[in-house]
C-alpha positions as CSV (number, residue, x, y, z in Angstrom):
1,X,97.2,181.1,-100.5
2,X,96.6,179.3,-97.3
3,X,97.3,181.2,-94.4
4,X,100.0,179.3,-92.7
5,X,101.5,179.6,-96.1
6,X,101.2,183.0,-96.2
7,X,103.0,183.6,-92.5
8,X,105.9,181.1,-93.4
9,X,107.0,183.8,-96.2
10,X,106.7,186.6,-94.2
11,X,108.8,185.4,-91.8
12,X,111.4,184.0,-94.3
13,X,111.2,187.1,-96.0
14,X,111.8,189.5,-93.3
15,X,114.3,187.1,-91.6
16,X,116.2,187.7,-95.0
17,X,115.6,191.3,-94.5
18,X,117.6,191.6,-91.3
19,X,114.3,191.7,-89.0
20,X,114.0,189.5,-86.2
21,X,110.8,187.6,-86.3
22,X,109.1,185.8,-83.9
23,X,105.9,183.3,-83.9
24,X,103.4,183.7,-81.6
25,X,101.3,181.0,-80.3
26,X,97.6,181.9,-78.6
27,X,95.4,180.3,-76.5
28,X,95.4,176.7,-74.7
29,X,97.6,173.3,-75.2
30,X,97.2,170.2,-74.1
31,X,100.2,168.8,-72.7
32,X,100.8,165.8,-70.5
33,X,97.0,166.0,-69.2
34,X,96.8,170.0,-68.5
35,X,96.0,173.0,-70.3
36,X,99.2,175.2,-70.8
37,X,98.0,178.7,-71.0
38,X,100.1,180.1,-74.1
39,X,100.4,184.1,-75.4
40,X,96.3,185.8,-74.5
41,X,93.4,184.8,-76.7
42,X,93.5,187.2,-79.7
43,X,97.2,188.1,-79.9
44,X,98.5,189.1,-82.8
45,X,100.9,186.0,-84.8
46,X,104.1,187.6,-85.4
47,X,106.2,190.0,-82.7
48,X,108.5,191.6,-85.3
49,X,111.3,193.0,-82.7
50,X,111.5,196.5,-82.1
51,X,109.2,197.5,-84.5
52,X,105.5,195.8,-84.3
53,X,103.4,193.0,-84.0
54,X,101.3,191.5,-87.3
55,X,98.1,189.7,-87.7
56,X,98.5,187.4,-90.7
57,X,95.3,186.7,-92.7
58,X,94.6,184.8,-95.7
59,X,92.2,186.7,-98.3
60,X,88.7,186.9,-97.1
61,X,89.9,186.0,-93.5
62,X,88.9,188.1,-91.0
63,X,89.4,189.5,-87.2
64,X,87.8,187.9,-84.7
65,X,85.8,189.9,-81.6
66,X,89.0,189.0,-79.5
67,X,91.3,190.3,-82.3
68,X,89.8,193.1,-82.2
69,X,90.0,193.7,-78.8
70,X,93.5,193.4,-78.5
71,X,94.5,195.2,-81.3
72,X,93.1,197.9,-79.3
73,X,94.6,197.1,-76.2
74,X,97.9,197.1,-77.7
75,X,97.5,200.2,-79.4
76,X,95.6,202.1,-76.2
77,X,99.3,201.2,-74.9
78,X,101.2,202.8,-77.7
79,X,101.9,199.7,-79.7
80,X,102.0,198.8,-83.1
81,X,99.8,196.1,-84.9
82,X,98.7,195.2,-88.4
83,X,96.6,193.5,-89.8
84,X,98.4,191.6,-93.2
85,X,97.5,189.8,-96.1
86,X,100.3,189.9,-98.4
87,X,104.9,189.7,-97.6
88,X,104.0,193.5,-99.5
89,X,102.1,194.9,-96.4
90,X,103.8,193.3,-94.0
91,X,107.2,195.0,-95.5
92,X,104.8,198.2,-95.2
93,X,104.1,197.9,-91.8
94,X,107.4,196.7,-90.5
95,X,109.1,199.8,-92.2
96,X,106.4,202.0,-90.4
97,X,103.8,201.9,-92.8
98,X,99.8,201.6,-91.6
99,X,98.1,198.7,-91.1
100,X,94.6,197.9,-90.2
């Protein structure tokens, strides 16, 4: 399943769930002939409110270095990220589960 896919039905299905989901966008866009600067290079794709934030990632797909780095910045801060590749784990980690 294609990744996009894959974060379209986690949102759905957490948004069905009661959870309040929001997309994340990172790094530059080009709009009306400058860069807008959007959420830091590496963050995480989905903010579920009040309980964590979740990478999505297709089968096979991995972190990058930046993801990596801020996963660990946001859990030096005490915050909560997971690394998903299935509506399964991200239920999981929403509901306080682990994720890597």
């Amino acid at each position: 399943m294609k990744e996009n896919v894959l974060q379209r039905l986690i949102i759905t299905t957490l948004e069905q769930a009661g959870y309040l989901v929001v997309r994340i966008h990172a790094g530059r866009l080009k709009f009306n002939g400058s860069w807008l600067r959007l959420a830091p290079e590496g963050f995480p794709d989905l903010l579920v409110v009040g309980h964590c934030l979740l990478e999505v990632k297709a089968d096979g797909g991995e972190l990058s270095d930046a993801q990596k780095r801020m996963h660990g910045s946001i859990r030096r801060v005490g915050g909560r990220v997971a690394t998903v590749r299935s509506v399964a784990e991200a239920l999981a980690a929403v509901k306080g589960g682990t994720g890597g």
